[in-house]
C-alpha positions in Angstrom: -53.3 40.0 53.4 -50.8 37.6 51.6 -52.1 36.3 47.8 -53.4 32.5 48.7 -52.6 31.5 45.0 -49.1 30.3 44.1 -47.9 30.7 40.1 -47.8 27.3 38.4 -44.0 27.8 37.8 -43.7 28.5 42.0 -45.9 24.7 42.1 -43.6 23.2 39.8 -40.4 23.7 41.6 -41.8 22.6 44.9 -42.9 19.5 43.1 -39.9 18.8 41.7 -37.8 19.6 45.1 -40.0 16.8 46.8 -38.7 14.8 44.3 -35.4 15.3 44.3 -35.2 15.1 48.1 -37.1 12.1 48.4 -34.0 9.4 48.5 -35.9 6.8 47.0 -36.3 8.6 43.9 -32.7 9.3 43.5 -31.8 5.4 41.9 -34.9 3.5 41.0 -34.6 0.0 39.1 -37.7 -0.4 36.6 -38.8 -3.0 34.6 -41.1 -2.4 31.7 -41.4 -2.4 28.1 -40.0 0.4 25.3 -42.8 2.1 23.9 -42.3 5.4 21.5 -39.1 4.9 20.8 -36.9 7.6 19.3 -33.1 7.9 18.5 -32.2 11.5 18.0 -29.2 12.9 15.5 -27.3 13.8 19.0 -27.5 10.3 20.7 -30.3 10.8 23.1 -32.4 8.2 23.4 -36.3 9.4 24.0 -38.9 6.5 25.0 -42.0 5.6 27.3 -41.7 2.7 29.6 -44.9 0.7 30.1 -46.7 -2.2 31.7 -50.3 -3.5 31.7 -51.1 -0.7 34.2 -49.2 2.4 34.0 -47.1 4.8 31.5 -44.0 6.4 32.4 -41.6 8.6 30.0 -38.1 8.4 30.0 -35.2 10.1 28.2 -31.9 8.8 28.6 -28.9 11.2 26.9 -26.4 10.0 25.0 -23.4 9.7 27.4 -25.1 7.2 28.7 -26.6 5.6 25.4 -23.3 4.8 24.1 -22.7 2.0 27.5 -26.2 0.3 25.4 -24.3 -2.4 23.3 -28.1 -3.1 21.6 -30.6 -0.9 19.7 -33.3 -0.1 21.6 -36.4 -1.0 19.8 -40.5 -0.6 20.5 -41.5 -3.7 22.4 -38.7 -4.9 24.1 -38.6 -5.9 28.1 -36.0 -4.1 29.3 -34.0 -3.3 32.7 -33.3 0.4 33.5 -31.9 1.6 36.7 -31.8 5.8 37.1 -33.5 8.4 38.4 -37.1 10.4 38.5 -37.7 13.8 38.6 -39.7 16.7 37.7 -39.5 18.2 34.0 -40.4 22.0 34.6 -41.1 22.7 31.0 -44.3 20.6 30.8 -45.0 19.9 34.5 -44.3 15.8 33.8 -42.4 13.6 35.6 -40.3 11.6 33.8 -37.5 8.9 34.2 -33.9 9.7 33.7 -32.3 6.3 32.4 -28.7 6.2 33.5 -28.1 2.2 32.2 -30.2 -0.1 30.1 -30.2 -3.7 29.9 -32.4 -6.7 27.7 -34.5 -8.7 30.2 -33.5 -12.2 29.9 -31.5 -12.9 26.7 -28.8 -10.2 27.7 -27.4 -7.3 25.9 -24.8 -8.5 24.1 -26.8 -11.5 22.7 -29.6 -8.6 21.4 -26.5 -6.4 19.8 -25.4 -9.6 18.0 -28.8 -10.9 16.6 -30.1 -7.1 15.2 -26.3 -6.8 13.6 -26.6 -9.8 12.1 -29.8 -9.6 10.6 -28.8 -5.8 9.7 -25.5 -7.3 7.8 -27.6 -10.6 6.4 -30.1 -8.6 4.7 -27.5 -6.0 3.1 -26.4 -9.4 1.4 -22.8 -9.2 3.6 -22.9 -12.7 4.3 -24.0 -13.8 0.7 -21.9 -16.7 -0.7 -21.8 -14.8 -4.1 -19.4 -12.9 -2.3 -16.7 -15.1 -0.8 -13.3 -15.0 -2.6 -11.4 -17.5 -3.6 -8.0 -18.9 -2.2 -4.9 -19.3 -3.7 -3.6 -23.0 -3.8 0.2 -21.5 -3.0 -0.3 -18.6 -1.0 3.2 -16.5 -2.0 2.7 -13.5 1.3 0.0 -14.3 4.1 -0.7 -11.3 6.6 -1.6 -11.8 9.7 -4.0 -9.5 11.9 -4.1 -10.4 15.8 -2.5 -9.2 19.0 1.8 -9.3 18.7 1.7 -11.4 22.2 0.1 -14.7 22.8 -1.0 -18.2 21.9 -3.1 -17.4 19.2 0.5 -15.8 17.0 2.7 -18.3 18.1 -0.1 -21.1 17.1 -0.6 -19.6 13.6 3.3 -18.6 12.7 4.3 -21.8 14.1 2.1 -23.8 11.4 2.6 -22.0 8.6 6.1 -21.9 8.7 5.9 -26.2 9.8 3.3 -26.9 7.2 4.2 -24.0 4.3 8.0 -22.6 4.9 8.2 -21.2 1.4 5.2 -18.5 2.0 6.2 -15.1 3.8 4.3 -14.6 6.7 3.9 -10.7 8.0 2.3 -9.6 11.3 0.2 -6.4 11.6 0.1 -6.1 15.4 -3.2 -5.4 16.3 -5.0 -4.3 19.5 -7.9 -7.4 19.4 -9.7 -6.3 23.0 -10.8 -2.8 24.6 -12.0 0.2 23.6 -10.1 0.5 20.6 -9.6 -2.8 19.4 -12.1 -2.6 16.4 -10.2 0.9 15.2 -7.2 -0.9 15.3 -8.7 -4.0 13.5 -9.2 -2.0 11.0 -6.7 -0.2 10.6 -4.8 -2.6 10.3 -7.3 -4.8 7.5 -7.1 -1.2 5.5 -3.4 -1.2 5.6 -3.1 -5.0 5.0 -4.9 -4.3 1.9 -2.8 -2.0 0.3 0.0 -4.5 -0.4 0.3 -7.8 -2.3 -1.0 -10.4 0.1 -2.2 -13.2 -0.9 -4.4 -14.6 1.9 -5.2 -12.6 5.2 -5.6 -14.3 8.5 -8.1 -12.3 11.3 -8.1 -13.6 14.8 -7.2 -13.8 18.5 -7.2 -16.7 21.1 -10.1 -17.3 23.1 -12.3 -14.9 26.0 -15.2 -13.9 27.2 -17.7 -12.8 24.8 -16.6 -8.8 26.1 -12.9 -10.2 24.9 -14.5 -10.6 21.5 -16.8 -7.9 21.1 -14.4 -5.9 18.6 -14.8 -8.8 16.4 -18.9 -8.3 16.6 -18.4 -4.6 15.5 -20.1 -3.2 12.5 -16.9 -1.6 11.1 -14.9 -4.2 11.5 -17.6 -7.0 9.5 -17.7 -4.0 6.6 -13.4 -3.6 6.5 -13.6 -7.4 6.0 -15.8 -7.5 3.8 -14.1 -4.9 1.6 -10.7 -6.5 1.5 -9.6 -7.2 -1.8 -7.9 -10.3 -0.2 -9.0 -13.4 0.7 -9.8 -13.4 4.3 -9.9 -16.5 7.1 -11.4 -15.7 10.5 -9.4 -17.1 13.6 -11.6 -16.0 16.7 -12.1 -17.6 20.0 -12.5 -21.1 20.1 -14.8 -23.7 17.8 -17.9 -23.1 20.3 -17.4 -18.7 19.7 -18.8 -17.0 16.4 -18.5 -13.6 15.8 -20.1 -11.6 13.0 -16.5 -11.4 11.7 -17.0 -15.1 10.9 -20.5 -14.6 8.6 -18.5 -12.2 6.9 -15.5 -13.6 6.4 -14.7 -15.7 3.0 -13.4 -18.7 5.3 -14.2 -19.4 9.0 -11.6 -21.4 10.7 -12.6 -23.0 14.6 -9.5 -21.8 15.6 -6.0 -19.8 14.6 -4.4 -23.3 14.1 -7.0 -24.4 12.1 -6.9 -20.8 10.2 -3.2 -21.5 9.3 -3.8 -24.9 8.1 -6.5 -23.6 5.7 -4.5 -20.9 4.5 -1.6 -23.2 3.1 -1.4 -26.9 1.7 1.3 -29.4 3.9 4.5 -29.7 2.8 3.9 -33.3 4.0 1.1 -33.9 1.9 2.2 -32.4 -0.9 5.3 -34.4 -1.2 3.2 -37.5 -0.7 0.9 -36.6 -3.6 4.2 -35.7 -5.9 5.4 -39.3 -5.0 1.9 -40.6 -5.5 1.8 -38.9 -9.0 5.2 -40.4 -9.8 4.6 -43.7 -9.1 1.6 -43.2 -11.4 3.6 -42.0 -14.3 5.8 -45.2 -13.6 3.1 -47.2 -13.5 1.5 -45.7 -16.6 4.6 -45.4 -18.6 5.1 -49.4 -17.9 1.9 -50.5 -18.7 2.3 -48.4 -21.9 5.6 -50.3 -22.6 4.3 -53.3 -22.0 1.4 -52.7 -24.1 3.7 -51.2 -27.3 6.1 -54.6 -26.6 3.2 -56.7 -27.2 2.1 -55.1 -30.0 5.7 -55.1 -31.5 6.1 -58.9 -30.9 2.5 -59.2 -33.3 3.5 -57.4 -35.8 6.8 -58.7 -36.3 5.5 -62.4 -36.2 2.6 -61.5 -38.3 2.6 -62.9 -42.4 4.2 -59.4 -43.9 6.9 -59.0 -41.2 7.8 -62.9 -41.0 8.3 -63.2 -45.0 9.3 -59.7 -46.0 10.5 -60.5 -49.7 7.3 -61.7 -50.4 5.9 -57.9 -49.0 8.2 -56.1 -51.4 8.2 -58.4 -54.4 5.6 -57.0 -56.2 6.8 -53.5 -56.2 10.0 -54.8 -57.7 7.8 -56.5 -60.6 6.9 -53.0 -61.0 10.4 -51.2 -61.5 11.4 -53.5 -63.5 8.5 -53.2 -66.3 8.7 -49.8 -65.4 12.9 -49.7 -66.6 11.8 -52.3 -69.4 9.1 -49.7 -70.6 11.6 -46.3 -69.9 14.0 -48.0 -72.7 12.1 -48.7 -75.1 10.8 -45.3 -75.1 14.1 -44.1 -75.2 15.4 -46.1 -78.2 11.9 -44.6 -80.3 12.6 -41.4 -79.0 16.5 -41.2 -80.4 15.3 -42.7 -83.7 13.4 -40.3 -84.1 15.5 -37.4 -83.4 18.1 -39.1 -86.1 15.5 -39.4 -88.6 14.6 -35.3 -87.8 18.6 -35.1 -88.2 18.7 -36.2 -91.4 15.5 -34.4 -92.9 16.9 -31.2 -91.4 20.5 -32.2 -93.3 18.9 -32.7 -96.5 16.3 -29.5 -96.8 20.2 -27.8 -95.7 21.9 -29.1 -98.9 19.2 -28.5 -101.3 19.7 -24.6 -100.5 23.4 -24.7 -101.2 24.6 -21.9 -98.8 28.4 -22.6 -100.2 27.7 -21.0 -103.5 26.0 -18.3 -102.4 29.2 -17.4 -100.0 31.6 -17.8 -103.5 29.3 -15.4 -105.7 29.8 -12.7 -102.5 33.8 -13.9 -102.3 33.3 -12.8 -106.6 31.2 -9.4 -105.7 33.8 -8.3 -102.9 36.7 -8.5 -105.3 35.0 -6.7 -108.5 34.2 -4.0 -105.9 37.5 -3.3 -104.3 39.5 -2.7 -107.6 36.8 -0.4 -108.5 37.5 1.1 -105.2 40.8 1.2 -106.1 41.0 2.6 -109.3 38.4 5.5 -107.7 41.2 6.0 -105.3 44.2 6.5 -108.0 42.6 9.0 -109.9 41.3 10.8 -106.5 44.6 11.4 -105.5 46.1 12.3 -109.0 43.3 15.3 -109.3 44.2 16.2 -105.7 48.3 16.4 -106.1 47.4 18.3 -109.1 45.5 21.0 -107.1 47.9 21.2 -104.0 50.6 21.8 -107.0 48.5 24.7 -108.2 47.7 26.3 -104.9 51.6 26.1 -103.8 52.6 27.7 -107.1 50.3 30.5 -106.2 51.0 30.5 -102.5 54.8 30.9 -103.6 54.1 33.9 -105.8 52.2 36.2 -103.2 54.8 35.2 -100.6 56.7 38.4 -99.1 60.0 36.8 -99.8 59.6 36.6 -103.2 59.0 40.2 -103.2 62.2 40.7 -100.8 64.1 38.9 -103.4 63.5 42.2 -105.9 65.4 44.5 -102.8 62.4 45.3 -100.6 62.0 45.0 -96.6 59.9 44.8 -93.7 60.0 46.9 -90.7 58.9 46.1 -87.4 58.0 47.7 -84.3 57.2 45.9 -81.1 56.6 43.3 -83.0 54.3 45.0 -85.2 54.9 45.6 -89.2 55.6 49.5 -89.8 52.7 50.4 -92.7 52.7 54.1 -92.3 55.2 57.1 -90.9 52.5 58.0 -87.8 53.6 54.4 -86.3 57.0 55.5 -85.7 58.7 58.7 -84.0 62.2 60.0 -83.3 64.4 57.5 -81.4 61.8 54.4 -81.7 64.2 51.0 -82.3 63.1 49.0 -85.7 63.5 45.8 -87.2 63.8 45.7 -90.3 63.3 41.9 -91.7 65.7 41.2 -95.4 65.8 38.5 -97.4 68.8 37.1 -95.5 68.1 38.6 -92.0 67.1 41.5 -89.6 68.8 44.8 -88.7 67.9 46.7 -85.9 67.7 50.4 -86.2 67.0 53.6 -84.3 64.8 56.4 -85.9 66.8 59.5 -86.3 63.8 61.3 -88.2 60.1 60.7 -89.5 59.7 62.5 -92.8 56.1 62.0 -94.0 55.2 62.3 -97.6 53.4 65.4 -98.3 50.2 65.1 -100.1 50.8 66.3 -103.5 53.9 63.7 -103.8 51.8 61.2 -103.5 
């Protein structure tokens, strides 16, 4: 006999086969409230939907979370169209969400407001941080789609209002899928030149058209740019998050153009303006120095101006009067200095002094004299004696009595081992030299002499 008793796996799959063949099961709309709500790492999105009666869990995976432009939170009425089955694992049937939708303010309202209040509380929209504009914007860049209105409004008015600023377009893909990567892209790469201002926009839409500008990575790329930034979206009636946190808001591109750079218009009127004020200043000022000319040269000093300098000529002249006489005492009394000076001179008698020395100098020089004369009479006397002496040790006084000198190379022959056989002499007289040649050297033996 066949076992009655079926294995609570075997139950489970029947169950969940009578689901999935029952058609209306297979797409289900349900409205209830989030309840449990968990976002995991992956994407999934893991909740319980609710109402006053009844609890029903639900997991919806993340390929279809990322369609959810809000964040689903506990408590919120939403609208969820999918699918119920079986989960084996634990026996439950759950729902499987395949879209999700707000109940009554709409999903793309819902994304905006818990952005928003996200952004506002990390201080994004905090006027402490909105950066200041230039007054003459040198280089304005310009972030927005290459084609349309909203380029041709804002190039049009800088250039009519501002020519002298250089304008530069970073075309930009401003709707779609990958409009906010390109926005910023485009902010990023904006930034890393010398722009002054930058300008952030497109023309109006639908408030899909201007999602990008509602993305969280775009509102952060603005509000790290190092440069000034006006936002240009939609029309006057649209705000984006890109306009909280934006340092400028402008209703429309136009109007973003016109707040980037002063008129041309306007400023030549206010140069004019400022002109006719220096004019007018500068007359007034004339005026004003004229009048004050015209009192003082018809006032008492200026209308009699001997009378203004006739004192101080009172004054030169004692002051000349009083200079003379001082000089007159002071030259008398040099002269009588003079003449005290001349006197104590004479009393010392310098001219007599100077003869006495004239007196001295002669006395001296004939004793100098005199010392001289017998000097030199003592000194011929001696030379006298030395020559008489000289003259009787001279060899040619000793020639005179028949003797000779003899020579060799120059040399004076004083004994026979100087000279040899056939050496040439000179033998020096009295009255000249002979030359000779040595026929033989006879020494003087030792017991002749």
């Amino acid at each position: 006999m066949a076992d009655p008793y079926l294995s609570v796996k075997a139950l489970t799959k029947y169950i969940k086969k009578k689901f999935d063949a029952d058609p209306h099961l297979r797409d289900v709309y349900v409205k209830g409230e989030l309840s449990n709500v968990k976002i995991h790492t992956s994407g999934h999105i893991y909740f319980t939907l609710k109402d006053n009666a009844a609890r029903l869990p639900a997991v919806m995976f993340s390929a279809n979370a990322k369609s959810v432009k809000f964040r689903p939170e506990s408590g919120m009425t939403v609208l969820i169209r999918g699918d119920v089955t079986v989960y084996e694992a634990s026996g439950q049937y759950q729902l499987y969400a395949q879209s999700m939708q707000a109940d009554g303010i709409g999903d793309y309202y819902l994304a905006f407001e818990q952005l928003k209040e996200k952004l506002q509380k990390e201080g994004l929209f905090s006027p402490a941080h909105k950066k200041t504009f230039p007054r003459f914007p040198k280089k304005i860049a310009v972030i927005t789609a290459q084609t349309g209105a909203a380029v041709r409004d804002i190039i049009i008015t800088l250039n009519r209002r501002y020519p002298l600023a250089k304008v530069v377009l970073y075309p930009t893909l401003v709707q779609g899928t990958g409009a906010a990567p390109s926005i910023v892209k485009s902010i990023q790469a904006a930034n890393q030149s010398d722009y002054d201002v930058m300008i952030v926009g497109r023309g109006g839409g639908s408030i899909e058209d201007l999602w990008a500008f509602n993305e969280e990575s775009v509102a952060r790329a603005i509000f790290a740019s190092r440069i000034p930034v006006i936002s240009a979206i939609g029309h006057e009636t649209d705000t984006t998050i890109a306009d909280f946190v934006s340092d400028l808001r402008a209703a429309t591109p136009t109007a973003a153009a016109e707040l980037a750079v002063p008129s041309k218009t306007e400023l030549l009127d206010r140069v004019l303006n400022y002109r006719a004020g220096m004019y007018r200043t500068i007359a007034n000022s004339l005026a004003k120095e004229k009048a004050a000319l015209g009192r003082l040269t018809s006032s008492f000093p200026l209308a009699y101006p001997d009378r203004l300098y006739r004192p101080f000529i009172e004054r030169v002249e004692r002051a000349t009067d009083s200079l003379q006489r001082e000089a007159l005492q002071q030259l008398r009394r040099s002269k009588e200095r003079h003449a005290s000076v001349d006197s104590q001179l004479q009393s010392k008698a310098p001219l007599k002094r100077i003869k006495q020395s004239e007196l001295d100098i002669d006395q001296l020089a004939k004793r100098l004299d005199q010392l001289m004369e017998v000097h030199l009479k003592n000194s011929s006397h001696q030379l006298s004696a030395a020559m008489r002496t000289l003259d009787a040790l001279s060899p040619l006084k000793v020639m005179d009595r028949g003797y000779s000198i003899p020579y060799k190379d120059g040399a004076v022959v004083k004994s026979t081992v100087q000279v040899a056989r056939g050496d040439k002499l000179e033998i020096a007289l009295k009255d000249g030299t002979v030359k000779a040649s040595v026929e033989d050297v006879i020494p003087t033996s030792k017991g002749d002499s």
